[in-house]
C-alpha positions in Angstrom: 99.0 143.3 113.4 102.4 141.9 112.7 103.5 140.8 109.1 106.1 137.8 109.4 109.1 138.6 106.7 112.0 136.4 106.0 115.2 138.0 106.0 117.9 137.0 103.8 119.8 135.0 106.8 116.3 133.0 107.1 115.2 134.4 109.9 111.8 135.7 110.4 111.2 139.0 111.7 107.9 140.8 112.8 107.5 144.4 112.0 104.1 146.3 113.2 102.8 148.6 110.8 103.1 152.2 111.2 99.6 153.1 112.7 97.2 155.7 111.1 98.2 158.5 112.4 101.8 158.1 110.7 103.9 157.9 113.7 106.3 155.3 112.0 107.0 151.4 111.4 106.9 149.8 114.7 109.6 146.8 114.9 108.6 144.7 118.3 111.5 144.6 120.6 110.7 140.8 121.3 110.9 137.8 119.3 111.4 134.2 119.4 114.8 133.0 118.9 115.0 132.5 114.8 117.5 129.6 113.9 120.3 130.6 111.5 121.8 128.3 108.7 124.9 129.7 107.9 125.8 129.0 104.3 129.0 127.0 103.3 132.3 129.4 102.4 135.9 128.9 100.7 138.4 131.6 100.8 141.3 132.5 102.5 139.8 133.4 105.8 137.8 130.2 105.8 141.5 128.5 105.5 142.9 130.3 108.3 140.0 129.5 110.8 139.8 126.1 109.9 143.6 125.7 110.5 142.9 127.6 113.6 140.1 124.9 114.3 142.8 121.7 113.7 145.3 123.9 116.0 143.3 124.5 118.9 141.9 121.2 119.0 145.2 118.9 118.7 146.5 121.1 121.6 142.8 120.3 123.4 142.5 116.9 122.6 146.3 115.7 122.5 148.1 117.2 125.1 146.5 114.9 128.2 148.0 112.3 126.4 151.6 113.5 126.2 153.7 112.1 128.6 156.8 113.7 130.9 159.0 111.0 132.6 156.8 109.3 134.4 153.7 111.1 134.3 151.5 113.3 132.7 152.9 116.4 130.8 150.3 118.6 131.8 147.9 118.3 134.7 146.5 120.1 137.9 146.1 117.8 140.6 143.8 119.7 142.7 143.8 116.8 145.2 147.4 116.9 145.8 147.8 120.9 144.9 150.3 120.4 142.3 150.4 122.0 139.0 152.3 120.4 136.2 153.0 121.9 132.9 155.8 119.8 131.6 159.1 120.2 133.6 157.5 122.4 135.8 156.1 121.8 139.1 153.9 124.7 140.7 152.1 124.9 144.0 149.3 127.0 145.5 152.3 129.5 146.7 152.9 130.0 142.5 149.3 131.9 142.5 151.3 135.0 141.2 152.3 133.0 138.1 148.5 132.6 137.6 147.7 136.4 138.0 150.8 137.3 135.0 149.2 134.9 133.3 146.0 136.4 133.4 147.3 139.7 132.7 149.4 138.8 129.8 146.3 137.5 128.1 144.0 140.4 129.0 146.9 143.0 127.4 147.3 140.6 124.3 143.3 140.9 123.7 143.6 144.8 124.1 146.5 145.0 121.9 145.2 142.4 119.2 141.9 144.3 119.2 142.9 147.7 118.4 145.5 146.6 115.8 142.4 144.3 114.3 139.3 143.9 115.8 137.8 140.9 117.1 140.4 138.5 115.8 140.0 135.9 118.6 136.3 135.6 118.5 136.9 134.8 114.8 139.4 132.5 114.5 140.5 130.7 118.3 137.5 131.4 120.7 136.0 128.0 121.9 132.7 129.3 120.8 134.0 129.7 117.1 135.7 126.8 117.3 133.4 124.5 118.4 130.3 125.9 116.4 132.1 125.9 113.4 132.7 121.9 113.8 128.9 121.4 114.7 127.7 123.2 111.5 130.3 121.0 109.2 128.8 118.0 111.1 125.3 119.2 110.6 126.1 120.1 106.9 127.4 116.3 106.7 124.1 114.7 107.5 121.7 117.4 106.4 123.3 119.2 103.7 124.9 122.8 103.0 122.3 126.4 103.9 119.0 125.2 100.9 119.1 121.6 102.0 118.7 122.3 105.6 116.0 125.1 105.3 113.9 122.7 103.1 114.8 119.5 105.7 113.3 121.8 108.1 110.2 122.6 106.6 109.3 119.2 105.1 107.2 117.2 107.6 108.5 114.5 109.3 109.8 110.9 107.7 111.9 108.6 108.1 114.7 110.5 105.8 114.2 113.3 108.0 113.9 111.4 111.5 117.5 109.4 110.6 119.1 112.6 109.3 118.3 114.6 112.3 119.0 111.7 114.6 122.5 110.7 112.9 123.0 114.7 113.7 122.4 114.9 117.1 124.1 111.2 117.9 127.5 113.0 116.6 127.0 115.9 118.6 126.7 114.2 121.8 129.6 111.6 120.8 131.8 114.8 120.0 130.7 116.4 123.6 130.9 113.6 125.4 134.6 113.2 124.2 135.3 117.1 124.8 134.1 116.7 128.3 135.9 113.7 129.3 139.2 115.5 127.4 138.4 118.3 129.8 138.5 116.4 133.1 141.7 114.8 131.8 143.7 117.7 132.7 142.5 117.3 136.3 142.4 113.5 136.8 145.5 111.6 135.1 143.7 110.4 131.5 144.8 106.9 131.1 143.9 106.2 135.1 140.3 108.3 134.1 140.2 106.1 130.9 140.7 102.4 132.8 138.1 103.8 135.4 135.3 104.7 133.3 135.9 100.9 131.0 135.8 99.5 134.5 132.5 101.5 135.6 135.0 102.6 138.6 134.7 106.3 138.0 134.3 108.2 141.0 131.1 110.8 141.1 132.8 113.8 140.8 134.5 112.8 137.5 131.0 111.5 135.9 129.4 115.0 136.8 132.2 117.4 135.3 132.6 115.2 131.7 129.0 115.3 131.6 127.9 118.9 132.6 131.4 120.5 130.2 129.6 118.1 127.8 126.3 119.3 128.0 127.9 122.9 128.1 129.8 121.9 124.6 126.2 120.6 123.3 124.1 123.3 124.2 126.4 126.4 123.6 128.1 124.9 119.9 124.3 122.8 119.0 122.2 125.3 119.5 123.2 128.2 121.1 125.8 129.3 118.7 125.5 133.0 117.9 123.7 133.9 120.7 126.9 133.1 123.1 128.3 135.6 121.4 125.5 138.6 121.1 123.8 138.3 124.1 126.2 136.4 127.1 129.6 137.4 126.4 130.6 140.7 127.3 133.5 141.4 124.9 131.0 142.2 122.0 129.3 144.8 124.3 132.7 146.9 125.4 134.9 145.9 122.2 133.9 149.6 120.5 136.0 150.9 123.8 139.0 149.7 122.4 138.9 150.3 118.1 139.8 153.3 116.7 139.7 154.8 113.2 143.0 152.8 112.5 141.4 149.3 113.8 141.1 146.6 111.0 137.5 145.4 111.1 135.7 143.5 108.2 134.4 146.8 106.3 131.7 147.2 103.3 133.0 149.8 100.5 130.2 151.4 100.4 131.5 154.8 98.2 132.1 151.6 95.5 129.6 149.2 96.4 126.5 151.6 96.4 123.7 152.0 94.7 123.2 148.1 94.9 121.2 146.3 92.4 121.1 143.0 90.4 122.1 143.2 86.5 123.6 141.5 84.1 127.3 140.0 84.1 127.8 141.5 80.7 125.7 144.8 81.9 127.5 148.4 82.5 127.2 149.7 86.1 127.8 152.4 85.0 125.3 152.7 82.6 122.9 151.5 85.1 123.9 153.8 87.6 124.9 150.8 90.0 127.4 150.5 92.2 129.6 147.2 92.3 127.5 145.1 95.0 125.2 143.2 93.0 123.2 142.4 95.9 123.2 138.8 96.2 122.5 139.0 100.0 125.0 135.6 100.1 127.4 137.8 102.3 124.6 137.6 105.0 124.2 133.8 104.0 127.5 133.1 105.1 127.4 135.3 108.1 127.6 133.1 111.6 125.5 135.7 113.3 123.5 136.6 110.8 123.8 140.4 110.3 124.5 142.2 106.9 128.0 143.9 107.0 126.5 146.5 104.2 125.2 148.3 107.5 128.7 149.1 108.7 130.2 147.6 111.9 127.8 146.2 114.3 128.7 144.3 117.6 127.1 140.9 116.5 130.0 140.8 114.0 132.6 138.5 115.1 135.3 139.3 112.3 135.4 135.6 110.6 136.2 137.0 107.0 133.2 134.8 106.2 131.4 137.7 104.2 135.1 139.0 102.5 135.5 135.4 101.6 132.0 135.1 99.7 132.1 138.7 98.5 135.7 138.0 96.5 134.2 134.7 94.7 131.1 137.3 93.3 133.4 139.6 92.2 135.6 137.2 90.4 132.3 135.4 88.7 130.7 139.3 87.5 134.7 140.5 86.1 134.7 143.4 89.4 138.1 143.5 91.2 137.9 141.5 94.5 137.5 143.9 98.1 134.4 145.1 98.2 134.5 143.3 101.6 137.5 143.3 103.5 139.6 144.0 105.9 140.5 147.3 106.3 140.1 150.9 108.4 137.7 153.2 108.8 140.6 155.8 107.7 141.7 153.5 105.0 138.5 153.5 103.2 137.7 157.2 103.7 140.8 158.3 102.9 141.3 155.6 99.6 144.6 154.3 101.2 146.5 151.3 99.8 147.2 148.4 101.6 151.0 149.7 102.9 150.0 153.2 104.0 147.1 151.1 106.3 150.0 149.0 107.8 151.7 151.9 108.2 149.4 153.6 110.9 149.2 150.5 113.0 152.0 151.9 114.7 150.5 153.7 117.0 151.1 154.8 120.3 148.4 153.1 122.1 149.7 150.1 119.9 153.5 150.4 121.0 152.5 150.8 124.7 150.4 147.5 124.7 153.1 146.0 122.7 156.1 147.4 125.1 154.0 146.1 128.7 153.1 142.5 126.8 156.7 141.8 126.0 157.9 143.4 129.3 155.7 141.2 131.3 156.3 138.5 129.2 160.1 138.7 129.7 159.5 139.5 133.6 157.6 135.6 133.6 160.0 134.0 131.8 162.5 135.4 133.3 160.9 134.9 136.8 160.3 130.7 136.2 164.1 130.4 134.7 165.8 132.1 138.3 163.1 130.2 140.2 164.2 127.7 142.6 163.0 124.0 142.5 161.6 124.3 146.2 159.8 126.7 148.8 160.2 127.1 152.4 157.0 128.0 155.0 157.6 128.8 158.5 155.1 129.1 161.1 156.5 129.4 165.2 154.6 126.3 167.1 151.8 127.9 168.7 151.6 125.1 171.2 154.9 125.6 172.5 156.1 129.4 173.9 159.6 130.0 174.1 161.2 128.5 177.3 164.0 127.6 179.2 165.9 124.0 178.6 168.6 122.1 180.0 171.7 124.2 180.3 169.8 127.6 180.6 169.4 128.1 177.1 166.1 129.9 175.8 164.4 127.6 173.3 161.8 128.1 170.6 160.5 125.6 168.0 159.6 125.7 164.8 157.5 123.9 162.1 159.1 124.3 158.3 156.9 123.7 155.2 159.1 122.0 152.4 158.0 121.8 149.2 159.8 120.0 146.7 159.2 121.0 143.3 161.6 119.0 141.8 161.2 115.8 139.6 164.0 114.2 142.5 164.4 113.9 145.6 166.6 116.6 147.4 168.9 116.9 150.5 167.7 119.9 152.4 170.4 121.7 154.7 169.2 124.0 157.3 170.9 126.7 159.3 170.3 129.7 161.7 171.4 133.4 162.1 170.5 136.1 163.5 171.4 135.8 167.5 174.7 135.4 169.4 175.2 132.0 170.1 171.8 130.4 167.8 172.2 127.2 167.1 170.1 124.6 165.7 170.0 121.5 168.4 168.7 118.7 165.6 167.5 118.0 162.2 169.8 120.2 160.2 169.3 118.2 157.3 165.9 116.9 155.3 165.4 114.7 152.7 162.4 115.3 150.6 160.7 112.8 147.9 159.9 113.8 144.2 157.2 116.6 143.6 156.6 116.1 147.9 156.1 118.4 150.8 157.1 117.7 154.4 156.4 119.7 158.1 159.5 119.2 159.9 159.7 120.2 163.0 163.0 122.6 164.2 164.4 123.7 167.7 166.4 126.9 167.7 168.4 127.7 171.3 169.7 130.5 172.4 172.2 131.4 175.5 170.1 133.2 178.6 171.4 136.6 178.3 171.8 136.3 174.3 169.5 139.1 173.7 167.4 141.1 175.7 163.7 140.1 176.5 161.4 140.5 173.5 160.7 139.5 169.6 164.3 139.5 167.8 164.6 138.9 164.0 166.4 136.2 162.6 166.5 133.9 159.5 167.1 130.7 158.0 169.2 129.3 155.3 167.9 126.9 152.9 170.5 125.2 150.9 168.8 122.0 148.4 171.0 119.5 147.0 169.9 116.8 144.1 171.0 113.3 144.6 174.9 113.9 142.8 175.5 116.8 145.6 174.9 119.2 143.2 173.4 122.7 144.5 170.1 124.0 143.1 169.4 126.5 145.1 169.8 128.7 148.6 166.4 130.6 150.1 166.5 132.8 153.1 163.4 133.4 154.7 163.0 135.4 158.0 161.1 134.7 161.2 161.3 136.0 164.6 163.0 134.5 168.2 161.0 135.4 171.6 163.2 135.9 174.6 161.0 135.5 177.8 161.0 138.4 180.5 
């Protein structure tokens, strides 16, 4: 028969007893879901991940306001297949700035994990973020860890009902206001903002501001830590990528151990104690709920939360502070001091993520400052072969893609090379409109016995002008001729 047991997080476990014939405790491998109430914490980390809260969300719910010129700073109008981040303009044809992207921030997790540990999940991940702001809400109606566990054990009254209901009505005000700041970087936020007053919002709008709302609800309300044990994968491959020089939230335990309570005047010594006094609070404060005094376990996000709660005891019993911390598994074995653990950050598998980040990194930047404000498609007109025209010259015809990624209109200037005698017969300049493509269609001739029959390379030369004359840019991209037989 199972014995219910509260652990110190307030969650109740059930352990089976160890049967008759002494085999050993049975813990049952499946349990409902115990809620955690994660108890209030001040320190330095709890600084630095509440700053990281106000940063990340200014940036989230600020920047679809921003304006550039005319329009919004940043947005991806899927409809029209533009991309704008500021002053720049990307199309589909920019995927490959999407892939570096991706790959710088892949490389910046690796290297920011082995130098120390799970510092996104921490401090910037959306899940941390946003759970952190839904526990201070909850605290604000319902009170900090005590208050809420008795709350939720009193039966139901009208304290209770208001409470819980003022709770859950800023929840969904806060996710309903994430989601719609979500959709504003796809549909233009003011023109979003007049549509929904108006009860003009389209359907496809209404259904992504309320299912990243409900996402926001669900996963920060009442998900919480489970997002992070059980459905994202970093936690499960993060141990791939520490080492013996990672910084991880540790527990001294060759100073910490034998743990017991005593007096604040009492002798550990003399008691044959170690310096944990066993409060449990460092689980209290723990988001997930596990005891760091086990060592490193993949629940463990590395908030600080437990360093942060762990200092404050020490200062209240007299003990010097870092019996939680940040450190290395080689720095505690080892007794190191605070510079000789910097000093084996520098690694080599630390210098090579660092030396391909910044590469890559300056590749990018490098790559958008040369890049031209325009690209050019070709595609031969399938409907028309080549063929023979007035004056016996050999004709083929063209459509051209151009795509103006420039805030202004530009003054495109075509020409051909390749063949004796090409020549473009019309069209050999475009004018294209702001942040617009246009198909244009191009005839390229050719005398008779120019080239022999068959597919013959050639190219065009792209030259874009702004409004003043002024050149931005030349492209050359190649295509082929077909003399008939």
């Amino acid at each position: 028969m199972s014995t219910p047991q509260e652990h110190p997080s307030g969650r109740v476990i059930a352990i089976t007893p160890a049967p008759a014939d002494g085999e050993g405790e049975r813990v049952s491998l499946y349990q409902a879901h115990q809620k955690i109430y994660p108890r209030s914490v001040q320190g330095v980390f709890a600084q630095w991940r509440w700053l990281m809260v106000a940063i990340t969300q200014l940036v989230f719910y600020g920047l679809p306001w921003i304006e550039w010129g005319q329009r919004q700073a940043v947005l991806f109008d899927l409809g029209a297949r533009r991309f704008y981040i500021f002053g720049l303009v990307l199309y589909p044809q920019d995927f490959i700035y999407l892939t570096a992207l991706l790959v710088i921030s892949a490389l910046s997790l690796f290297l920011f994990t082995a130098v120390a540990g799970r510092l996104w999940c921490g401090f910037a991940c959306p899940q941390t973020v946003y759970s952190e702001i839904f526990i201070w809400i909850e605290r604000q109606f319902e009170g900090d860890r005590s208050a809420r566990l008795r709350l939720d054990a009193a039966p139901w009254s009208l304290n209770k009902w208001a409470r819980k209901s003022g709770k859950q009505l800023a929840w969904l005000l806060l996710s309903l206001w994430t989601g719609f700041s979500f959709v504003g970087y796809f549909t233009p936020i003011r023109e979003l903002t007049a549509s929904i007053l108006s009860l003009g919002f389209g359907p496809w709008e209404m259904f992504w501001i309320l299912f990243y709302s409900l996402a926001t609800y669900g996963n920060a309300g009442f998900m919480r830590e489970q997002v992070c044990k059980y459905m994202c994968p970093y936690a499960r491959f993060q141990s791939a990528m520490f080492d013996k020089d990672t910084l991880i939230v540790t527990y001294d335990q060759a100073r910490g151990e034998p743990r017991g309570a005593r007096s604040k005047k009492a002798d550990p010594q003399a008691l044959g104690l170690g310096a944990c006094v066993d409060c449990t609070l460092c689980v209290q404060v723990c988001p997930t709920g596990i005891d760091i005094r086990k060592g490193l376990q993949y629940e463990c996000i590395g908030c600080g939360a437990c360093a942060d709660v762990c200092d404050a005891v020490m200062e209240k019993v007299g003990y010097a502070r870092g019996l939680v911390k940040f450190s290395t598994q080689n720095a505690v074995d080892h007794g190191w001091t605070w510079t000789q653990t910097l000093r084996r950050i520098a690694r080599p598998r630390v210098l090579i993520y660092t030396a391909v980040l910044w590469a890559l990194i300056l590749g990018v930047g490098l790559s958008l400052w040369l890049r031209t404000p325009f690209k050019v498609d070709i595609e031969r007109d399938r409907a028309t072969l080549a063929r023979i025209v007035e004056g016996g010259q050999i004709e083929n015809v063209y459509r051209l893609q151009i795509m103006n990624a420039a805030e202004e209109a530009l003054t495109f200037k075509l020409q051909a090379h390749g063949l004796p005698g090409l020549r473009l017969v019309d069209g050999s300049e475009v004018q294209v409109a702001a942040t617009e493509s246009r198909w244009v269609s191009v005839q390229l001739q050719v005398p008779y016995d120019a080239a022999p029959p068959g597919s013959h390379p050639i190219h065009f030369n792209i030259d874009a002008t702004d409004p003043s004359g002024q050149a931005l840019g030349h492209l050359k991209e190649k295509t082929v001729f077909l003399m008939p037989r």
